[in-house]
N, CA, C and O atoms as CSV, one atom per row, in Angstrom:
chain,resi,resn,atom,element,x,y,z
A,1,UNK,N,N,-7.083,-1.375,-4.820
A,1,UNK,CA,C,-6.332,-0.204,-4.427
A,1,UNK,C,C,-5.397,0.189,-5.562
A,1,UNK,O,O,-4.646,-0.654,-6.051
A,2,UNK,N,N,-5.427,1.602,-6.047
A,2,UNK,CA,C,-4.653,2.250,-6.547
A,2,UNK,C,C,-3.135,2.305,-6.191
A,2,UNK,O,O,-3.068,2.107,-4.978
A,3,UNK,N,N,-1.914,2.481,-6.696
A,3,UNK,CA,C,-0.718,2.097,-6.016
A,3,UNK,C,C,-0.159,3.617,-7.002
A,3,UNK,O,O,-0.482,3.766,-8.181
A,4,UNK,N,N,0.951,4.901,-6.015
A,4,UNK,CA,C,1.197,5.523,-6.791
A,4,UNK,C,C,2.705,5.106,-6.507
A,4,UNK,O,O,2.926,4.050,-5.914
A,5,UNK,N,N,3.833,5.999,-6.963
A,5,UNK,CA,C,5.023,5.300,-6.685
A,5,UNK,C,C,6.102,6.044,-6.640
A,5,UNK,O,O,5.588,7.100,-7.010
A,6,UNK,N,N,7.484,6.363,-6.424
A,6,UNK,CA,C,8.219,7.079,-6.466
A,6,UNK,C,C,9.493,6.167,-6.646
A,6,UNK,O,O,9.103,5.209,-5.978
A,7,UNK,N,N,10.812,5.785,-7.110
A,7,UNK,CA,C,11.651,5.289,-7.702
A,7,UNK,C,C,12.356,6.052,-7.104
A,7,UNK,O,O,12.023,7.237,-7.120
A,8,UNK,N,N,13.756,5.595,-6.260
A,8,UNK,CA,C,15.478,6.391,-6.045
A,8,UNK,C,C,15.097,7.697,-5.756
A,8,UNK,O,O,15.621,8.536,-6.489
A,9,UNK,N,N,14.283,8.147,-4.840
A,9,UNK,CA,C,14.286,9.856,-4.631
A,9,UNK,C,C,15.881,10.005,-3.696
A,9,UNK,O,O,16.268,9.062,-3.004
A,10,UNK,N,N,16.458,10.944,-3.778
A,10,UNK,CA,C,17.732,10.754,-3.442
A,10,UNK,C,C,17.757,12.002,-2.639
A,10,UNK,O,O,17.673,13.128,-3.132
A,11,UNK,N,N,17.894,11.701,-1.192
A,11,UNK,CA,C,18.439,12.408,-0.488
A,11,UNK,C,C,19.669,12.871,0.316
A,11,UNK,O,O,20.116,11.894,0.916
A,12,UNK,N,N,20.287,13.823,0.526
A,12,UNK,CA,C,21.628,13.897,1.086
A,12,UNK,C,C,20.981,14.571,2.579
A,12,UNK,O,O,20.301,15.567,2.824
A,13,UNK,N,N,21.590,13.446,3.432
A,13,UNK,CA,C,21.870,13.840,4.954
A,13,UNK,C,C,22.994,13.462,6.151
A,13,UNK,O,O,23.979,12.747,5.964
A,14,UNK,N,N,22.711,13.951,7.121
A,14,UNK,CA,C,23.077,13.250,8.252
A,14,UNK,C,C,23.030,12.039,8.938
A,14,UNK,O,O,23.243,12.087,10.149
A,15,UNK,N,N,22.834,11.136,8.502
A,15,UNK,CA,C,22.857,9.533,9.281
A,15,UNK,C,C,23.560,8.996,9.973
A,15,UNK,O,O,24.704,9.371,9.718
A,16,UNK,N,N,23.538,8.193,10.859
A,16,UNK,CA,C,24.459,6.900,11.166
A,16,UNK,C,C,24.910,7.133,12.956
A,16,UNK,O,O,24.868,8.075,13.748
A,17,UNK,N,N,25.473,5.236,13.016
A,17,UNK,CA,C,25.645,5.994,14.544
A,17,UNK,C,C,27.355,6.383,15.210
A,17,UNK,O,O,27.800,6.930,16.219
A,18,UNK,N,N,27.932,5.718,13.944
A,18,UNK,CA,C,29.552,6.019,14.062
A,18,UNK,C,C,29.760,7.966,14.188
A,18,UNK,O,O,29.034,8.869,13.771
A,19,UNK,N,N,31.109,7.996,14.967
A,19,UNK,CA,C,30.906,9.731,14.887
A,19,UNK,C,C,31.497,10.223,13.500
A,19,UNK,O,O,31.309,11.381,13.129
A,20,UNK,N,N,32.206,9.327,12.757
A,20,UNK,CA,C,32.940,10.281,11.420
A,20,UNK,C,C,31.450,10.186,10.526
A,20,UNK,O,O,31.380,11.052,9.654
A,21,UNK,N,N,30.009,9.071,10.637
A,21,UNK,CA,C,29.007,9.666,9.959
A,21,UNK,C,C,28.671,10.573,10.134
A,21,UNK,O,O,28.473,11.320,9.175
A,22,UNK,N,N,28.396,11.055,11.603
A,22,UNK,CA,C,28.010,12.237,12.026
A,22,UNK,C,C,28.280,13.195,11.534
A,22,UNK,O,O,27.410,14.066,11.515
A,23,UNK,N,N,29.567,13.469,10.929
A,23,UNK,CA,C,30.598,14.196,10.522
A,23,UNK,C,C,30.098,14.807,9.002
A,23,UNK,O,O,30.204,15.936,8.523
A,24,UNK,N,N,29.562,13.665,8.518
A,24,UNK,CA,C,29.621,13.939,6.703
A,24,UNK,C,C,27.954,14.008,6.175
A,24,UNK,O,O,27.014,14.087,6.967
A,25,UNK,N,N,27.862,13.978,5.219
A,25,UNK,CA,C,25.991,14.085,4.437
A,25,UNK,C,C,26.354,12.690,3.289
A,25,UNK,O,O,27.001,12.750,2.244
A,26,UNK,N,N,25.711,11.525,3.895
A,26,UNK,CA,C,25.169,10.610,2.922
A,26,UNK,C,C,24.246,10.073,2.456
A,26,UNK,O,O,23.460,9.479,3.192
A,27,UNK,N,N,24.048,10.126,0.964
A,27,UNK,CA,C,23.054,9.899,-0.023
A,27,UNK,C,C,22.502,8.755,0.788
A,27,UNK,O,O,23.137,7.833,1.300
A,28,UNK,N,N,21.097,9.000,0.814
A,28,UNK,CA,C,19.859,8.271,0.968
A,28,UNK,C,C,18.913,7.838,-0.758
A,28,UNK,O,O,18.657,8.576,-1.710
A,29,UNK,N,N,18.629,6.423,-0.546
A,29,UNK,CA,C,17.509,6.159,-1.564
A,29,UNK,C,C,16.289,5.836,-0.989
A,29,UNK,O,O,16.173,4.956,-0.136
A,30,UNK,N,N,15.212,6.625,-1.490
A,30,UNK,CA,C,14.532,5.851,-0.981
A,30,UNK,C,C,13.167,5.430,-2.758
A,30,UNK,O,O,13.130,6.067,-3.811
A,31,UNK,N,N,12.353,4.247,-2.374
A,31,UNK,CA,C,11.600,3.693,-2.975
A,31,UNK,C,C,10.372,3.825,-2.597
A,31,UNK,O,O,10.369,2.892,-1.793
A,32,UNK,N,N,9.031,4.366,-2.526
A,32,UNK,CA,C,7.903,4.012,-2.242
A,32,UNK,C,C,6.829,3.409,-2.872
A,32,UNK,O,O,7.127,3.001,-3.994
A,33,UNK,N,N,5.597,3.196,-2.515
A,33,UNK,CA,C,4.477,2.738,-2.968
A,33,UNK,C,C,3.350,3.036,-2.023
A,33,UNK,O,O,3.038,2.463,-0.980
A,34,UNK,N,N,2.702,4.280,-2.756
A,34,UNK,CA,C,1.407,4.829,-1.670
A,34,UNK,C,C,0.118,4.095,-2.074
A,34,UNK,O,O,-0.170,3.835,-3.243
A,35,UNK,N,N,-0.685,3.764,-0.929
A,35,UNK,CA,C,-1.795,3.007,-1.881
A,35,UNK,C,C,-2.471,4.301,-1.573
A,35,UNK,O,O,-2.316,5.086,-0.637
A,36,UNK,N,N,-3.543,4.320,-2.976
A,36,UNK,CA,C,-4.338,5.757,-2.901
A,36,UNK,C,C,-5.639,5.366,-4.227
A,36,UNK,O,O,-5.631,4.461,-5.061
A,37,UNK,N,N,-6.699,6.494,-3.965
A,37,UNK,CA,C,-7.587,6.075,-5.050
A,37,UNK,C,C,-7.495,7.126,-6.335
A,37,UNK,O,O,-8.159,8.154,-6.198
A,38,UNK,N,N,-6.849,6.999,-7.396
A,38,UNK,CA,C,-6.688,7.447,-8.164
A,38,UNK,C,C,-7.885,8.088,-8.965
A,38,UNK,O,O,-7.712,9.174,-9.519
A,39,UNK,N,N,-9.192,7.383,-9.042
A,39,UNK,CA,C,-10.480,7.621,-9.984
A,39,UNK,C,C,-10.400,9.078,-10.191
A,39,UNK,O,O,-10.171,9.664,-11.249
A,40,UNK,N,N,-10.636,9.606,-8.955
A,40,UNK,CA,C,-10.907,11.214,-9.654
A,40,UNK,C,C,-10.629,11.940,-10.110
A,40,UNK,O,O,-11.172,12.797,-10.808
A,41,UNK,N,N,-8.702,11.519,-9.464
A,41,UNK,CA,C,-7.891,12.356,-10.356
A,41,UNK,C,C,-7.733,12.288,-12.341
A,41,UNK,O,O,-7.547,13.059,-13.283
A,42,UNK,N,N,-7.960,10.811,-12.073
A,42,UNK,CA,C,-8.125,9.917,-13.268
A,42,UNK,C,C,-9.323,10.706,-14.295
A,42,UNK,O,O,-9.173,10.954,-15.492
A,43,UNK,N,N,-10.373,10.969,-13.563
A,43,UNK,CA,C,-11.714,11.321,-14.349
A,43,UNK,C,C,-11.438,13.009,-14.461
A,43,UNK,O,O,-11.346,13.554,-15.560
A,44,UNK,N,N,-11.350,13.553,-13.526
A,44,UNK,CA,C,-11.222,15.338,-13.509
A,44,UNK,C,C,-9.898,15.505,-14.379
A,44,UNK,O,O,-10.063,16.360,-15.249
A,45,UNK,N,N,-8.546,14.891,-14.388
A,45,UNK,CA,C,-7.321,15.404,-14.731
A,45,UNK,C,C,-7.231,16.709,-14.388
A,45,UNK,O,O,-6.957,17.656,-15.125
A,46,UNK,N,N,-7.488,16.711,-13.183
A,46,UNK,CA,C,-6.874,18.057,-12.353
A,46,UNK,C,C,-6.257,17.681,-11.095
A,46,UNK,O,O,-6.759,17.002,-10.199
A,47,UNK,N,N,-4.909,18.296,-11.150
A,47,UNK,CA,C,-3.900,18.122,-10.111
A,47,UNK,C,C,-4.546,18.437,-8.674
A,47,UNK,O,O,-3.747,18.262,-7.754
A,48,UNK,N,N,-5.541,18.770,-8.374
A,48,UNK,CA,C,-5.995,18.992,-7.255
A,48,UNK,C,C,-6.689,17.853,-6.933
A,48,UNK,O,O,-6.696,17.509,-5.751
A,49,UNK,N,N,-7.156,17.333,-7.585
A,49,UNK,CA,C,-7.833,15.745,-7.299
A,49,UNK,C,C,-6.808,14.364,-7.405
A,49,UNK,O,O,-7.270,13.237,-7.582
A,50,UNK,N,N,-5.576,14.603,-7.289
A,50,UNK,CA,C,-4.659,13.969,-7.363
A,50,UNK,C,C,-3.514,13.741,-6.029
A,50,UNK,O,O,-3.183,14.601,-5.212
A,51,UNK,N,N,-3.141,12.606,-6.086
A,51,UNK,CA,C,-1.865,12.850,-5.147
A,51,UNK,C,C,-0.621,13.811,-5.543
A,51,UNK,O,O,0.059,13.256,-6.406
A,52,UNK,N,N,-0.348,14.494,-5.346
A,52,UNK,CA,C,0.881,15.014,-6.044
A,52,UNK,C,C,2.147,14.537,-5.624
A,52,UNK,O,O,2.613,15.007,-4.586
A,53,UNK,N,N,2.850,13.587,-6.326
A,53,UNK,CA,C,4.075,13.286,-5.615
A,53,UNK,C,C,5.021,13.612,-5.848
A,53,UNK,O,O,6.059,12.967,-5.703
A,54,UNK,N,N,4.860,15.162,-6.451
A,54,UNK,CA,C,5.802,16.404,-5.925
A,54,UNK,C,C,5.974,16.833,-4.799
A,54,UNK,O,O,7.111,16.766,-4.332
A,55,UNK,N,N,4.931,17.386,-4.042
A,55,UNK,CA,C,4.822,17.597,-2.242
A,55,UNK,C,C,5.275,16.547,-2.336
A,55,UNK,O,O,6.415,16.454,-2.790
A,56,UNK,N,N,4.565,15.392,-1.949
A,56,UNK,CA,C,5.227,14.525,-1.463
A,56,UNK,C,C,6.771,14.065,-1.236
A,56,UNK,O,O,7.223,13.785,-0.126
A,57,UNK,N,N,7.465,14.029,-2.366
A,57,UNK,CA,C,9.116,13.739,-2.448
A,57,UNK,C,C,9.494,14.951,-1.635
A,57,UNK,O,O,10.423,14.847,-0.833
A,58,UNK,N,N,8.653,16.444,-1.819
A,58,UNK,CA,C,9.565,17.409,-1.040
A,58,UNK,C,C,9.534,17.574,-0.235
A,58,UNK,O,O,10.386,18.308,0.266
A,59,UNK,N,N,8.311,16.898,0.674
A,59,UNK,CA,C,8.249,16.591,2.266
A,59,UNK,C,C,9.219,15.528,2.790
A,59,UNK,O,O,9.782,15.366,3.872
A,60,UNK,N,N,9.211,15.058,1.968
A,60,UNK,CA,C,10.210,13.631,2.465
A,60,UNK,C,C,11.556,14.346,3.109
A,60,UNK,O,O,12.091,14.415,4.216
A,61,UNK,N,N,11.855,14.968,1.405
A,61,UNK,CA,C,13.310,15.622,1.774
A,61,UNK,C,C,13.400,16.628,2.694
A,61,UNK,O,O,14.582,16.810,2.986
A,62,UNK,N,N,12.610,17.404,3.310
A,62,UNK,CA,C,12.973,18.413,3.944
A,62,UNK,C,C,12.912,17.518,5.537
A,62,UNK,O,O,13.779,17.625,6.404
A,63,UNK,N,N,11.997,16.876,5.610
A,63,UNK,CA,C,11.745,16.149,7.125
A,63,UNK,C,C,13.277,15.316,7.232
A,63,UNK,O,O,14.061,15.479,8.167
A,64,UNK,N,N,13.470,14.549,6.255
A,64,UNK,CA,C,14.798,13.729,6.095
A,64,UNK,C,C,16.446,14.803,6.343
A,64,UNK,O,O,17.507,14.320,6.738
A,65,UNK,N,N,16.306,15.744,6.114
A,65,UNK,CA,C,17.366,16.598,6.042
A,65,UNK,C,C,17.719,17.299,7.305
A,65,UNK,O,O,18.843,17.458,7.781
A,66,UNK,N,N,16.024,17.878,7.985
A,66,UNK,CA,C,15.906,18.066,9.168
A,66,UNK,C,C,16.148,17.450,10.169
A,66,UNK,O,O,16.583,17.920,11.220
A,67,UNK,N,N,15.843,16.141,9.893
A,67,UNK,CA,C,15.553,14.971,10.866
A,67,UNK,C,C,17.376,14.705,11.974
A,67,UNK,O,O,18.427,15.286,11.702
A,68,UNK,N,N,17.277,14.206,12.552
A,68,UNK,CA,C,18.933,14.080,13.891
A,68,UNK,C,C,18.503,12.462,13.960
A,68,UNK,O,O,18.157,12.018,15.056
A,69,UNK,N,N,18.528,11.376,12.517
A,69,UNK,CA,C,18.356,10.126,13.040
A,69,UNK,C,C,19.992,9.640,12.838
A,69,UNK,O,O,20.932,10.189,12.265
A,70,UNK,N,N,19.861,8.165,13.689
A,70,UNK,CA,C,20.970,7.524,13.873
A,70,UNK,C,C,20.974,6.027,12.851
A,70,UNK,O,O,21.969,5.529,12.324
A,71,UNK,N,N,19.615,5.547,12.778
A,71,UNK,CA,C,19.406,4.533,12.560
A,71,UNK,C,C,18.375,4.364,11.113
A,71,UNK,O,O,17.449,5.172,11.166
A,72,UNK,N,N,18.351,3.514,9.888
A,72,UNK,CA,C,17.347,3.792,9.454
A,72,UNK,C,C,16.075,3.512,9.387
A,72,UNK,O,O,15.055,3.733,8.735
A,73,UNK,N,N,16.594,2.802,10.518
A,73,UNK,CA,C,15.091,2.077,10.509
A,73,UNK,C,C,14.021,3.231,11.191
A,73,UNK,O,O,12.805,3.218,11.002
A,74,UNK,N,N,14.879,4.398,12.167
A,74,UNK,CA,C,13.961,5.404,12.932
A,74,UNK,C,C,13.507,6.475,11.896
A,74,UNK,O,O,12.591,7.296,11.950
A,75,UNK,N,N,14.554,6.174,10.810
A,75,UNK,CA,C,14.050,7.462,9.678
A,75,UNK,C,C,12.495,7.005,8.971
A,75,UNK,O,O,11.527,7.734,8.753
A,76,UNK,N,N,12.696,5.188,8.652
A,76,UNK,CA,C,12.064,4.891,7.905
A,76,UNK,C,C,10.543,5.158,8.420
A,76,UNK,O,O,9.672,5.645,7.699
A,77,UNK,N,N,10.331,4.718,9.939
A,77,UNK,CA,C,9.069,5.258,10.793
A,77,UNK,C,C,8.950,6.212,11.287
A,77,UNK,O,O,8.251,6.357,12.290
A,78,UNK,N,N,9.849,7.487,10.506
A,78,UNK,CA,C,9.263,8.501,10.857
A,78,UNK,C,C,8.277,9.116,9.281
A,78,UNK,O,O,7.159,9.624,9.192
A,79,UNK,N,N,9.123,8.833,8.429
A,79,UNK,CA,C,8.605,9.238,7.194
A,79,UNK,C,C,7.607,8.774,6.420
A,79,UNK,O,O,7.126,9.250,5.392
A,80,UNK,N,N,7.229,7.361,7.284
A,80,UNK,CA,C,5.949,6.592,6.808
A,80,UNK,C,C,4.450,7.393,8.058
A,80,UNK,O,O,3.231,7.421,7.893
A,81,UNK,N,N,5.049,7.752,8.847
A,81,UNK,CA,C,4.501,8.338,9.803
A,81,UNK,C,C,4.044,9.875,9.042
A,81,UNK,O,O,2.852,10.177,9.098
A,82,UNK,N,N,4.911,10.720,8.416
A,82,UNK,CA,C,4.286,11.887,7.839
A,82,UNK,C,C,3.775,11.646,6.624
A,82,UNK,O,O,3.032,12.484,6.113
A,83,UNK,N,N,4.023,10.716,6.109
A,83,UNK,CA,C,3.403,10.581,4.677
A,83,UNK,C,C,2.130,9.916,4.808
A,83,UNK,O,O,1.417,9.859,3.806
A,84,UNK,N,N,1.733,9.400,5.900
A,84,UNK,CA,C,0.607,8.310,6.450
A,84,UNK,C,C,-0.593,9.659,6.688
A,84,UNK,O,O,-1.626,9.898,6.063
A,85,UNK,N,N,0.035,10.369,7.837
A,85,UNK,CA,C,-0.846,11.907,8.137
A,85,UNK,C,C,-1.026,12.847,7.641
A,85,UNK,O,O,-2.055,13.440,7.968
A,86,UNK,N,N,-0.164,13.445,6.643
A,86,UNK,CA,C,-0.433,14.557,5.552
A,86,UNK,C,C,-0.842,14.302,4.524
A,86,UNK,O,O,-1.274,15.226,3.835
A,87,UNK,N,N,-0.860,13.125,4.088
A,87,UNK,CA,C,-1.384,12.537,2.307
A,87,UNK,C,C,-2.115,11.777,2.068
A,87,UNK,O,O,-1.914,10.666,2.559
A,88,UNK,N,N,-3.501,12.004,1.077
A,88,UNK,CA,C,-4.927,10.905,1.052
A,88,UNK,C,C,-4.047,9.544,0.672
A,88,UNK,O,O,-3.854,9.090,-0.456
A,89,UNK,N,N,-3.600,9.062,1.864
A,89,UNK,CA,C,-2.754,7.410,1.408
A,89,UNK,C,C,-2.940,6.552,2.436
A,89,UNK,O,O,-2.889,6.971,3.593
A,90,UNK,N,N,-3.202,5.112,2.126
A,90,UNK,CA,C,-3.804,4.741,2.850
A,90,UNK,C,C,-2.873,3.635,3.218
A,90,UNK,O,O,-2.859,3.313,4.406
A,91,UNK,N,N,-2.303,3.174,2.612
A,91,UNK,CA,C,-0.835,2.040,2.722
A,91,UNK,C,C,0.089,2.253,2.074
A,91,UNK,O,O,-0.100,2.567,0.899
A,92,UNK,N,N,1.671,2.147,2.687
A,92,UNK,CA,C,2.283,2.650,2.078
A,92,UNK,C,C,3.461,1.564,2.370
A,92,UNK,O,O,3.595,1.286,3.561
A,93,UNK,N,N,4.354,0.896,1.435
A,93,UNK,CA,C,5.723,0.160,1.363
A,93,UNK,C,C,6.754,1.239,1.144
A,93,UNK,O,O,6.774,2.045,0.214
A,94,UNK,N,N,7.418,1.157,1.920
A,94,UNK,CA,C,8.536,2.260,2.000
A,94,UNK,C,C,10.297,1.468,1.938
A,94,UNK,O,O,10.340,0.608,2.819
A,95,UNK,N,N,11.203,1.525,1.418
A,95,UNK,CA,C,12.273,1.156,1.235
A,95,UNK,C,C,12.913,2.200,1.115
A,95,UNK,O,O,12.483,2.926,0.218
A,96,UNK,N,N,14.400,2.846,2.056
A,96,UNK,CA,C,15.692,3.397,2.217
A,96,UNK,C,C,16.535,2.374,2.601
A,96,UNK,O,O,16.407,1.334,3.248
A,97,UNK,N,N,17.797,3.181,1.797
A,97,UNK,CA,C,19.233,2.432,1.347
A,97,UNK,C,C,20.080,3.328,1.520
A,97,UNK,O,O,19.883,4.507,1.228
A,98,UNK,N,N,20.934,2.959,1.926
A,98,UNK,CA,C,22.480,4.175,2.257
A,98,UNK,C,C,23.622,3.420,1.127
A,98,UNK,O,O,24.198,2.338,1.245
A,99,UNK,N,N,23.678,4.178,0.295
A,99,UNK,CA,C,24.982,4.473,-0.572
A,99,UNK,C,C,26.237,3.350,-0.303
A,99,UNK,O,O,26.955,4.350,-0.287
A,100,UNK,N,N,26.939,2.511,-0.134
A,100,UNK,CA,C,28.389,2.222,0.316
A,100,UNK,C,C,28.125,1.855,1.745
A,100,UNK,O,O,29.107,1.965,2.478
A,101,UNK,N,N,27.258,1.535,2.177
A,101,UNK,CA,C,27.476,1.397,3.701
A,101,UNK,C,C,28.409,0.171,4.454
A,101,UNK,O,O,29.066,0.138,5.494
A,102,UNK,N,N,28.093,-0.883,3.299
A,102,UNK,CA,C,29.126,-2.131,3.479
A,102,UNK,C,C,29.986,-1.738,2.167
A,102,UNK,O,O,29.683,-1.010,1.222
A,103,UNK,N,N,31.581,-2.732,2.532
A,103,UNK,CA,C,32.507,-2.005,0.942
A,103,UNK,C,C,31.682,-2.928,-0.012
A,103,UNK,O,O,31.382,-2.482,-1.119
A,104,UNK,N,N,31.219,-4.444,0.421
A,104,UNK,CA,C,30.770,-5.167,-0.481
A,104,UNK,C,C,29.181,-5.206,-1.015
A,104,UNK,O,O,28.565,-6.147,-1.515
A,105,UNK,N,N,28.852,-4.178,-0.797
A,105,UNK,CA,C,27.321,-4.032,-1.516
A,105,UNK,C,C,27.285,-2.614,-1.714
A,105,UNK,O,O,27.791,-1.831,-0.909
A,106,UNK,N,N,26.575,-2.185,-2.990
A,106,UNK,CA,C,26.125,-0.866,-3.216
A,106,UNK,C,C,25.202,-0.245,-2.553
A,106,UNK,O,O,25.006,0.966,-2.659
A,107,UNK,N,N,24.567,-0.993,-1.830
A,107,UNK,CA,C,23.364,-0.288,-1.270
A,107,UNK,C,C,23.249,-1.425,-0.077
A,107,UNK,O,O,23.689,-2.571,-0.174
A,108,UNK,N,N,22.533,-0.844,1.126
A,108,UNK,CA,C,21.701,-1.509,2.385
A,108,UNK,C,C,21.328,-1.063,2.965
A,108,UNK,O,O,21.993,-0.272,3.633
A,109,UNK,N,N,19.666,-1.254,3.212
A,109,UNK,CA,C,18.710,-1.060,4.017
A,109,UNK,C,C,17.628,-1.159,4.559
A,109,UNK,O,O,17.632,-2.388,4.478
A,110,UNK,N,N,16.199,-0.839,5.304
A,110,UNK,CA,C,15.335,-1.642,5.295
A,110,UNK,C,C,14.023,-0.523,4.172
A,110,UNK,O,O,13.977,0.563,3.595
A,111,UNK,N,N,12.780,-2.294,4.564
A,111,UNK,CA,C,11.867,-1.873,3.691
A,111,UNK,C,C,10.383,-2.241,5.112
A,111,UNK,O,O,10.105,-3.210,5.817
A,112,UNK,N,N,9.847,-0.954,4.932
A,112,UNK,CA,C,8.896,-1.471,5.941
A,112,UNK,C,C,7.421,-1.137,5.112
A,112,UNK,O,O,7.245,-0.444,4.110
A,113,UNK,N,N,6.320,-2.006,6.041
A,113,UNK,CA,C,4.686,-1.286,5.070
A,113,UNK,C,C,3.842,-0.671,6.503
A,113,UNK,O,O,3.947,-0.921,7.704
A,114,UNK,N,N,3.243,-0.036,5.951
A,114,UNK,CA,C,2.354,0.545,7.185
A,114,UNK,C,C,0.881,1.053,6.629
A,114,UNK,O,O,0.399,1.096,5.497
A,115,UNK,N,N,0.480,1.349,7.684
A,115,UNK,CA,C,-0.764,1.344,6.951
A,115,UNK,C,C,-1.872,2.294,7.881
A,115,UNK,O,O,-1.769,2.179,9.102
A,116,UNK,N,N,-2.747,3.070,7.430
A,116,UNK,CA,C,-4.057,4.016,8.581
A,116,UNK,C,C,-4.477,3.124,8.883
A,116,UNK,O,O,-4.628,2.219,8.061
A,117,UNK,N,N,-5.001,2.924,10.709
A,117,UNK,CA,C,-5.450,1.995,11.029
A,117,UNK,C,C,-7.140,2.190,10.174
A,117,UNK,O,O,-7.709,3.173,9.699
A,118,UNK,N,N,-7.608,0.366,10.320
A,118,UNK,CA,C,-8.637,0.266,9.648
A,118,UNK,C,C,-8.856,0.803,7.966
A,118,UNK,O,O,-9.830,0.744,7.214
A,119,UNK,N,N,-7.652,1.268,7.819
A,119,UNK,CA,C,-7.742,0.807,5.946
A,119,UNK,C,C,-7.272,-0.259,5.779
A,119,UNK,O,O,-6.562,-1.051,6.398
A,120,UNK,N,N,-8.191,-0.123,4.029
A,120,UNK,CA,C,-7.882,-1.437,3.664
A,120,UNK,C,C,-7.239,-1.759,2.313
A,120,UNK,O,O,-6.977,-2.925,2.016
């Protein structure tokens, strides 16, 4: 399996379940790893035979921005959930992190994998 990838896409939203989060927009990271088959894009070098993980990051962000979650773990299965159904990907490791959430760590959050049933 091909692995494509995305590094710190950084989103600003609504999170959390305290009400002063409610209140404010905090930076989201997130990390992925789509498994996908690269060959054709590889052989044609045409963006149409490719994943583009332009859409991709900008689906993230608009669903993420849209989204009324509390928790991240509900963000994290929702966005493995649209990226699973709109994009030739067949497994995907997904990791979001919230900014400051503890004073003593820069970052915390989860990392989940998912996968189309019956891929492999």
């Amino acid at each position: 399996m091909d692995y494509i990838f995305l590094r710190e896409l950084r989103v600003e939203t609504v999170i959390g379940v305290y009400d002063w989060e409610r209140r404010i927009r905090q930076t989201l990271i997130f990390d992925l790893e789509l498994g996908t088959d690269v060959r054709r894009a590889a052989t044609s070098g045409k963006l149409a035979d490719a994943l583009d993980y332009s859409t991709v990051a900008k689906s993230i962000s608009q669903f993420v921005v849209a989204g009324q979650f509390y928790l991240l773990e509900s963000l994290a299965e929702g966005v493995a959930t649209l990226v699973l159904e709109r994009f030739p990907v067949s497994w995907l490791r997904l990791s979001v992190g919230k900014l400051h959430a503890l004073s003593n760590a820069r970052i915390a959050g989860v990392t989940i994998e998912r996968g189309k049933p019956g891929a492999k």
